[in-house]
C-alpha positions in Angstrom: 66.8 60.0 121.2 67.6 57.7 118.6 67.8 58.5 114.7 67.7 55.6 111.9 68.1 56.8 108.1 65.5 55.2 106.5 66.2 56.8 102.9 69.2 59.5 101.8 69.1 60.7 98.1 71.2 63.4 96.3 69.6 65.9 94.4 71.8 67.1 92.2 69.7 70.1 90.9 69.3 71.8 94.2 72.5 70.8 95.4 71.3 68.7 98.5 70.4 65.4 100.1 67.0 64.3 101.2 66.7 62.3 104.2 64.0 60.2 105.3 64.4 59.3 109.2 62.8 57.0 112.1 63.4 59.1 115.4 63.0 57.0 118.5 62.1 58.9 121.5 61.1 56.7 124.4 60.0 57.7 127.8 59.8 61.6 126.6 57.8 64.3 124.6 59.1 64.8 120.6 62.5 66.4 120.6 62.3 70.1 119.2 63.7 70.5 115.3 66.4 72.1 117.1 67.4 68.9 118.9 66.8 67.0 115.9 68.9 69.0 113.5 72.1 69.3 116.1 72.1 64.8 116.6 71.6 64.5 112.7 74.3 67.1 111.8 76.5 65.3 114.8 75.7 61.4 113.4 76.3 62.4 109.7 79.5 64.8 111.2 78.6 68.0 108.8 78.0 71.5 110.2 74.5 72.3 111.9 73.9 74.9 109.7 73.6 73.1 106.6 71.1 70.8 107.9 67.2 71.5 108.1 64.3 69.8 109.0 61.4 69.8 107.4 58.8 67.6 109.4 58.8 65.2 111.9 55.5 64.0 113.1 54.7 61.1 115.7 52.7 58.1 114.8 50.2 57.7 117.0 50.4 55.8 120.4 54.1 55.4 119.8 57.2 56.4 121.0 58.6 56.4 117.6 58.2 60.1 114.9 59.3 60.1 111.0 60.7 63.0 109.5 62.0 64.4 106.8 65.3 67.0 106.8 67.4 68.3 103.6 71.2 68.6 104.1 72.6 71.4 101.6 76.4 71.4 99.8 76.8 74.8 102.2 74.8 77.3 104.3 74.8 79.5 101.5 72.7 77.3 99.2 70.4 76.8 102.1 69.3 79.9 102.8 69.2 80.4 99.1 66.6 77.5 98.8 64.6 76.8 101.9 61.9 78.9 102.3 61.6 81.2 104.9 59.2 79.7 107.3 61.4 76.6 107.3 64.7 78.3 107.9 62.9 80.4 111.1 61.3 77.4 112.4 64.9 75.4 112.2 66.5 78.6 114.2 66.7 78.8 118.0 63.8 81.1 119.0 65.3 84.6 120.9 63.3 86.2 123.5 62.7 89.9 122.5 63.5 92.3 125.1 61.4 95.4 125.8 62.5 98.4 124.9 61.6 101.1 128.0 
């Protein structure tokens, strides 16, 4: 897996930068959000928890997706900002366990 930062602007407002990215991806399926969102807080070398993808979607009959991800000033303003459906589906799903 291969990311390229197409575009990165800082919006000042909601205390956060906007990333456009190319996400290269040959000879497998598209990499989970999760996989995503741990390489692009590794290249950029911020915590994994400020970082949060908001679509990546595969051109057809490619090997190559575009996405989109906000990176926040801190967790805090995150969680503050993103809404809810994008904060679960950036979260590692846990299996439920019966309760007997």
């Amino acid at each position: 897996m291969k990311i390229e930062i197409i575009s990165n602007k800082y919006n000042k407002l909601l205390g956060r930068n906007e990333i456009i990215f190319n996400l290269s991806h040959e000879g497998s399926a598209t990499p989970s959000r999760i996989e995503v969102r741990k390489e692009l807080a590794r290249m950029l070398k911020i915590d994994v928890e400020r970082v949060y993808i908001r679509k990546i979607e595969t051109m057809t009959g490619t090997m190559v997706a575009k996405g989109e991800a906000h990176v926040y000033d801190s967790p805090e303003q995150a969680r503050r900002i993103e809404p809810e459906h994008i904060i679960i589906r950036n979260s590692p799903q846990k299996k439920e366990k019966e309760e007997e």
